[in-house]
N, CA, C and O atoms as a Tinker XYZ file with bonds, in Angstrom:
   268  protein
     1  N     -7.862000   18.738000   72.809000    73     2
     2  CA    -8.897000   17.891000   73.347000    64     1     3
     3  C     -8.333000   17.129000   74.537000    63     2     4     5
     4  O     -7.392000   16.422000   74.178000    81     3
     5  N     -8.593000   17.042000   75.800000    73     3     6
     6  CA    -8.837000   16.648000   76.699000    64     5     7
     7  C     -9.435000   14.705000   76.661000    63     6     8     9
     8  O    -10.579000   14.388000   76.335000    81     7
     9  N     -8.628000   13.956000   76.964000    73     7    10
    10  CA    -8.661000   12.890000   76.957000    64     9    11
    11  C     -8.468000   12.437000   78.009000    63    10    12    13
    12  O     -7.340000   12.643000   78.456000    81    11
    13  N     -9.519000   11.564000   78.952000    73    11    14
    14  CA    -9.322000   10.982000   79.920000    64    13    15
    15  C     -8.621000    9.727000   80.158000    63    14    16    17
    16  O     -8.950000    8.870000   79.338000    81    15
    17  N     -7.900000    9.401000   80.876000    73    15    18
    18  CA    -7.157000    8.299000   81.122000    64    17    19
    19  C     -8.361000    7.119000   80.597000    63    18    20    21
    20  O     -9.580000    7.293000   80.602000    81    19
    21  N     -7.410000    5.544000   80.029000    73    19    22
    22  CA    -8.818000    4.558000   80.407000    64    21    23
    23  C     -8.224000    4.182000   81.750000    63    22    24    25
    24  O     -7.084000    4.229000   82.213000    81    23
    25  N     -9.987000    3.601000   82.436000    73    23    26
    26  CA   -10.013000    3.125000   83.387000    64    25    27
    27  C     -9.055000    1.965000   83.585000    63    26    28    29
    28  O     -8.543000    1.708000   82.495000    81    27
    29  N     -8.586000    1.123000   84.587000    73    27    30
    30  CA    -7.643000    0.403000   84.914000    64    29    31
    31  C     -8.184000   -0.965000   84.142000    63    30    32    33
    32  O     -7.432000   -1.634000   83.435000    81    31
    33  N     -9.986000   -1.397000   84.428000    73    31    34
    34  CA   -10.562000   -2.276000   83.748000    64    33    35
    35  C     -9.984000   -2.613000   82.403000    63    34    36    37
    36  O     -9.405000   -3.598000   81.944000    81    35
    37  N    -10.345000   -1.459000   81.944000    73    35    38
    38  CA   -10.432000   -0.960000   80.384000    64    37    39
    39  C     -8.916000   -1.666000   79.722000    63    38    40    41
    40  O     -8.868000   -2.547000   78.863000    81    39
    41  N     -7.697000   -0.970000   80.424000    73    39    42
    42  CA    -6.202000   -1.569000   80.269000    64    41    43
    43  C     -6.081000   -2.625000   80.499000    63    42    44    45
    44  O     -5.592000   -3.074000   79.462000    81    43
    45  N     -6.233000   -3.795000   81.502000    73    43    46
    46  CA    -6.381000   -4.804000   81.674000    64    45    47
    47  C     -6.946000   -5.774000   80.699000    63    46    48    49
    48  O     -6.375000   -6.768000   80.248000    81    47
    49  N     -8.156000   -5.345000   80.434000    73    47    50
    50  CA    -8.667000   -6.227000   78.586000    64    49    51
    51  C     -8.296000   -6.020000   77.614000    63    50    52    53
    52  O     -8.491000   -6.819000   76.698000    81    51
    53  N     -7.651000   -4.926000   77.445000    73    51    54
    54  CA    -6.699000   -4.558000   76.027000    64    53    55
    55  C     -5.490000   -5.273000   76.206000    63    54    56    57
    56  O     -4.931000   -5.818000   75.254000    81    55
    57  N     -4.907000   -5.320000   77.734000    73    55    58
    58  CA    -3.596000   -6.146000   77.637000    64    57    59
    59  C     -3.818000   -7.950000   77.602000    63    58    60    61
    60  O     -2.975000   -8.838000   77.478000    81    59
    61  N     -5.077000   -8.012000   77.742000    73    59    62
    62  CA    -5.549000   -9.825000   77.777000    64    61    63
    63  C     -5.514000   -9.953000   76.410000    63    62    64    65
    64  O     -4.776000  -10.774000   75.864000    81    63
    65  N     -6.609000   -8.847000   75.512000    73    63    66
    66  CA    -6.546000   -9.099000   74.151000    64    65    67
    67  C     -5.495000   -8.646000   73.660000    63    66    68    69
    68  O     -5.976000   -8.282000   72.587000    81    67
    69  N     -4.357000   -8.357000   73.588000    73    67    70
    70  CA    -2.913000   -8.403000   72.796000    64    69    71
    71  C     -2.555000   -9.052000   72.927000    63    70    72    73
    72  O     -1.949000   -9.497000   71.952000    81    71
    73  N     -2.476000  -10.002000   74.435000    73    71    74
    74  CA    -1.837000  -11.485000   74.615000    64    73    75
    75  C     -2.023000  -12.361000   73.985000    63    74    76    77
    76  O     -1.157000  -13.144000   73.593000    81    75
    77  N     -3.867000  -12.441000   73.621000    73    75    78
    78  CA    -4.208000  -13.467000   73.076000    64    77    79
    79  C     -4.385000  -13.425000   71.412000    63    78    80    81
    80  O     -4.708000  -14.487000   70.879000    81    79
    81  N     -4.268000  -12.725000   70.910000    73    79    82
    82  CA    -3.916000  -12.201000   69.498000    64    81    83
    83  C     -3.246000  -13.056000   68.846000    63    82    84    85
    84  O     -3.876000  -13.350000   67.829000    81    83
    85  N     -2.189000  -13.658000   68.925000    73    83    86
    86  CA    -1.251000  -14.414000   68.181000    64    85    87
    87  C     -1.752000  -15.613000   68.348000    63    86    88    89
    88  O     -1.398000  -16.393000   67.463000    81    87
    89  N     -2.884000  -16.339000   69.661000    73    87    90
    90  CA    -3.015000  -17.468000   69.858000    64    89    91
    91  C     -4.003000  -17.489000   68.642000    63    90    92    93
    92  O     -3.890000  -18.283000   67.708000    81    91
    93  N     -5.260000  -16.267000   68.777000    73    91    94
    94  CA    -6.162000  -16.590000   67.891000    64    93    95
    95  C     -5.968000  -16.311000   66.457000    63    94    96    97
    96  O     -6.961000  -16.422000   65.738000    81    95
    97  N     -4.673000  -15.913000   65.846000    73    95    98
    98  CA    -5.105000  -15.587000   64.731000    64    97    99
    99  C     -3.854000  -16.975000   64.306000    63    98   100   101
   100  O     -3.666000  -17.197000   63.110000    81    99
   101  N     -3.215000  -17.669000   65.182000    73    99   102
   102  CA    -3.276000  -19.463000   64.914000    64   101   103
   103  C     -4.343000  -20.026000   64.581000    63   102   104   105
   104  O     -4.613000  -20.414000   63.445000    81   103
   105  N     -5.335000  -20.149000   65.980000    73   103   106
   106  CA    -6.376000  -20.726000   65.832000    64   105   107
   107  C     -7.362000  -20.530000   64.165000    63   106   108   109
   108  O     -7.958000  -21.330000   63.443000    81   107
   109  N     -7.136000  -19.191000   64.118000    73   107   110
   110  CA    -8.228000  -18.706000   62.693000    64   109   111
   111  C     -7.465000  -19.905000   61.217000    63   110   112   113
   112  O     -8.122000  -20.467000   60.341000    81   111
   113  N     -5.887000  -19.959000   61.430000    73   111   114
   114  CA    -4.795000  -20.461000   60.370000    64   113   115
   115  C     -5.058000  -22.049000   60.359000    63   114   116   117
   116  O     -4.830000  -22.685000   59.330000    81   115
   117  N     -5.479000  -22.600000   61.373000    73   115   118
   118  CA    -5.200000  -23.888000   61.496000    64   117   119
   119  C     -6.598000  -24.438000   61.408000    63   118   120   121
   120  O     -6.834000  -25.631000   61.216000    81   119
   121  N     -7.441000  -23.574000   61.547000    73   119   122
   122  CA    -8.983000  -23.965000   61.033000    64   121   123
   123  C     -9.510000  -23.331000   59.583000    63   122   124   125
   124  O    -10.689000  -23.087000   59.326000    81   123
   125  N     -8.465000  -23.135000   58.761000    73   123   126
   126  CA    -8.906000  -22.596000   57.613000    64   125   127
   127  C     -9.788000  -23.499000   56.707000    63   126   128   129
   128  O    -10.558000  -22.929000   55.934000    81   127
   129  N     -9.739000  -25.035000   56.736000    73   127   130
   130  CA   -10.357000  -25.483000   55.490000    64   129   131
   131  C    -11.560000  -26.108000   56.309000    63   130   132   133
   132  O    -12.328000  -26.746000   55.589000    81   131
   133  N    -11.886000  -26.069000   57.612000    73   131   134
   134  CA   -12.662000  -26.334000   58.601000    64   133   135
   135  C    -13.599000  -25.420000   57.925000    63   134   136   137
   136  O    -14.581000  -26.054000   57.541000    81   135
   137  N    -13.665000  -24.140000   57.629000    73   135   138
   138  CA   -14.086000  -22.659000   57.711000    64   137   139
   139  C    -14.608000  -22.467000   56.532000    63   138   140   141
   140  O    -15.411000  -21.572000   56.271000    81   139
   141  N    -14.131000  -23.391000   55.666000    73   139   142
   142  CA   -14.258000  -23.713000   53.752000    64   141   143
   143  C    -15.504000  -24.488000   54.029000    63   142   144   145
   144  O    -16.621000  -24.160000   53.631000    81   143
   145  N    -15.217000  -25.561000   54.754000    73   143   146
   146  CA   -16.339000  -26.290000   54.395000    64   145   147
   147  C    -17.670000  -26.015000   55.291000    63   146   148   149
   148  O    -18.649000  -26.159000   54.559000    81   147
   149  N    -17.926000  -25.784000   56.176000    73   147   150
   150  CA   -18.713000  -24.970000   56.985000    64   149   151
   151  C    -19.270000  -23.605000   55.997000    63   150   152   153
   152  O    -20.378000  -23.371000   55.514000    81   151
   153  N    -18.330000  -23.059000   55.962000    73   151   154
   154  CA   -19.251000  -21.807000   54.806000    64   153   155
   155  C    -20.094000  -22.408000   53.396000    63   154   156   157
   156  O    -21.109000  -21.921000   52.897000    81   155
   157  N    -19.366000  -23.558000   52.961000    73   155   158
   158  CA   -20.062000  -24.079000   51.635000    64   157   159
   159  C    -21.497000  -24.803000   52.316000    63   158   160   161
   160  O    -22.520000  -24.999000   51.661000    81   159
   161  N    -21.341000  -25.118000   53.641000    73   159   162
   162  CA   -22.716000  -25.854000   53.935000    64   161   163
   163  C    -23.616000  -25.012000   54.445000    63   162   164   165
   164  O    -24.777000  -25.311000   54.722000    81   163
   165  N    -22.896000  -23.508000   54.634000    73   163   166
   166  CA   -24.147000  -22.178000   55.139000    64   165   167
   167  C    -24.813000  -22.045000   53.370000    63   166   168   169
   168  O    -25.946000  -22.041000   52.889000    81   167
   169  N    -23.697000  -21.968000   52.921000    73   167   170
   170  CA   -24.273000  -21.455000   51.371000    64   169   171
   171  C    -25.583000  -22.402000   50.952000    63   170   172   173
   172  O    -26.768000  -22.249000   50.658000    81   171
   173  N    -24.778000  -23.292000   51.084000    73   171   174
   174  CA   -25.820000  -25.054000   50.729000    64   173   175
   175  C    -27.178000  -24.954000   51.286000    63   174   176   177
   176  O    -28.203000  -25.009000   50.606000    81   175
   177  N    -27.112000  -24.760000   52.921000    73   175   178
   178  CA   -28.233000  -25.035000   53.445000    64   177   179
   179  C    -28.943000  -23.563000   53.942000    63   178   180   181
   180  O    -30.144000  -23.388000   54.152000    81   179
   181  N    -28.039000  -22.732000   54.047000    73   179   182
   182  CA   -29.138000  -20.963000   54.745000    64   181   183
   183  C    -29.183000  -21.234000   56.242000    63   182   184   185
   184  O    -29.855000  -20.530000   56.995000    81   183
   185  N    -28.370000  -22.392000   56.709000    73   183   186
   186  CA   -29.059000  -22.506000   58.291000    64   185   187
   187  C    -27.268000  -22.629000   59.153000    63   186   188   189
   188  O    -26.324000  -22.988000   58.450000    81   187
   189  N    -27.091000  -22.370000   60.314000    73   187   190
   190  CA   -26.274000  -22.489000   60.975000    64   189   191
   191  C    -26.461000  -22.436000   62.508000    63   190   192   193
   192  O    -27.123000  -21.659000   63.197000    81   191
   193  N    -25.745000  -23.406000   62.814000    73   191   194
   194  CA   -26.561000  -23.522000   64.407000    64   193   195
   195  C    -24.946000  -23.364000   65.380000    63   194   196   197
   196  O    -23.865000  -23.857000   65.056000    81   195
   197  N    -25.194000  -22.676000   66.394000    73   195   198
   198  CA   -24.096000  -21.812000   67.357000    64   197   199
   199  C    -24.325000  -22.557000   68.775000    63   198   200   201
   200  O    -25.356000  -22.599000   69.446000    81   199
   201  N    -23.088000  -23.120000   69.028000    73   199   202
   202  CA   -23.399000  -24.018000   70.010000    64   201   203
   203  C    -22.007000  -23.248000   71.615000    63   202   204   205
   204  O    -21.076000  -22.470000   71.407000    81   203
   205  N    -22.182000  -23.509000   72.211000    73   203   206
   206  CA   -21.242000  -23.383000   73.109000    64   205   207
   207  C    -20.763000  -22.144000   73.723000    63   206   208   209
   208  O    -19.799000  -22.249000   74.482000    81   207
   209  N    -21.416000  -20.668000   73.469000    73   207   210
   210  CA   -21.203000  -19.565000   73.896000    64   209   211
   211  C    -21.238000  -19.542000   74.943000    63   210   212   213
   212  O    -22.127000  -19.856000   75.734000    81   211
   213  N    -19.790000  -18.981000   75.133000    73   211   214
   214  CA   -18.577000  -18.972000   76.125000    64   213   215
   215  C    -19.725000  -17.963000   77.224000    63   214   216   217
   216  O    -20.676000  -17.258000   76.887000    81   215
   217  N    -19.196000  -18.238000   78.541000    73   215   218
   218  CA   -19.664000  -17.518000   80.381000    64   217   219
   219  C    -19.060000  -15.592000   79.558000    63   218   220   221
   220  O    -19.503000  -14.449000   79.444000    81   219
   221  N    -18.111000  -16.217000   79.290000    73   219   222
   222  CA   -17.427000  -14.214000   78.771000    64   221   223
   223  C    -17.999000  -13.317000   78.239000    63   222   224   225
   224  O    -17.719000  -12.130000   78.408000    81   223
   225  N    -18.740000  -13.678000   77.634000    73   223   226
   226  CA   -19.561000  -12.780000   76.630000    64   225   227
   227  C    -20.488000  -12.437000   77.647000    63   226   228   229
   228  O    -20.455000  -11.234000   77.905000    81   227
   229  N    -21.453000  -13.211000   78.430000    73   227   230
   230  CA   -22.405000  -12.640000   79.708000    64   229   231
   231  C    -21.457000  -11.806000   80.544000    63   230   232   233
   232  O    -21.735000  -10.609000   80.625000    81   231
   233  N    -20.428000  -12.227000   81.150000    73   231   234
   234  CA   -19.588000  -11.495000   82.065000    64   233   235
   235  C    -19.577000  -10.065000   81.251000    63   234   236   237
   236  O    -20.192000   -9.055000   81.593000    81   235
   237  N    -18.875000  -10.189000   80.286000    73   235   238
   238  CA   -18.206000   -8.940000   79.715000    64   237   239
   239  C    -19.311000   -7.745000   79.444000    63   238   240   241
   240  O    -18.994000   -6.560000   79.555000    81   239
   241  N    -21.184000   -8.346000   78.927000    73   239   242
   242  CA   -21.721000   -7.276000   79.267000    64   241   243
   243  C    -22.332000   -6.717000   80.456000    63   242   244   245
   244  O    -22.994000   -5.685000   80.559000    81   243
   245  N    -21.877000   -7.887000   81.671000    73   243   246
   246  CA   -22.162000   -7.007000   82.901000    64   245   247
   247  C    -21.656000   -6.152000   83.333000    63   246   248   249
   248  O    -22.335000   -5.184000   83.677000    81   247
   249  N    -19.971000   -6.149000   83.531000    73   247   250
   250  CA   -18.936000   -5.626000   84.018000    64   249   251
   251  C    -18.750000   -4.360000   82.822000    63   250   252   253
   252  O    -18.345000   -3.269000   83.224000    81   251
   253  N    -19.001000   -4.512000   81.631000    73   251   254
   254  CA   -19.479000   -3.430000   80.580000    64   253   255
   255  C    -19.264000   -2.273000   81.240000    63   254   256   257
   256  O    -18.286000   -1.526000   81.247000    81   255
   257  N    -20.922000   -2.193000   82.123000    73   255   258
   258  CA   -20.699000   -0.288000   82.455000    64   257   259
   259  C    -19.893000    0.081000   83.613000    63   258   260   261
   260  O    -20.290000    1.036000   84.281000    81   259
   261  N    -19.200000   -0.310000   83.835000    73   259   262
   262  CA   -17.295000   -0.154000   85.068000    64   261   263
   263  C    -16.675000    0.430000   84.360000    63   262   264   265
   264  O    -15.739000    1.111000   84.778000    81   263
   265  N    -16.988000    0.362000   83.054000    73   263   266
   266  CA   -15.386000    1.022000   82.499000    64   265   267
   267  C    -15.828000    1.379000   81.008000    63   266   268
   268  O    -15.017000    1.877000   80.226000    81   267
């Protein structure tokens, strides 16, 4: 099978997300009982409200079909 190179894009975000890997899976460690109690108040209440979604997530599905 014939496998095309990834695009240069493509390498570039795989090498951002390996960088940042160790920061976030701190971040996940150091917000663990944050994460306890937040889930007991989804359970509690059925409602959860999402505040602050990051410019990246729009960027990332524009630039999407480049690569």
């Amino acid at each position: 099978m014939n496998r095309q190179p990834r695009p240069q894009g493509a390498l570039a975000i795989d090498a951002e997300m390996a960088r940042q890997h160790p920061d976030a899976r701190a971040t996940f460690t150091a917000n663990h009982s944050m994460a306890i109690q937040i889930a007991a108040s989804l359970k509690k209440t059925g409602k959860l409200l999402m505040l602050g979604m990051g410019a990246s997530h729009t960027v990332a599905r524009m630039v999407e079909p480049l690569y």
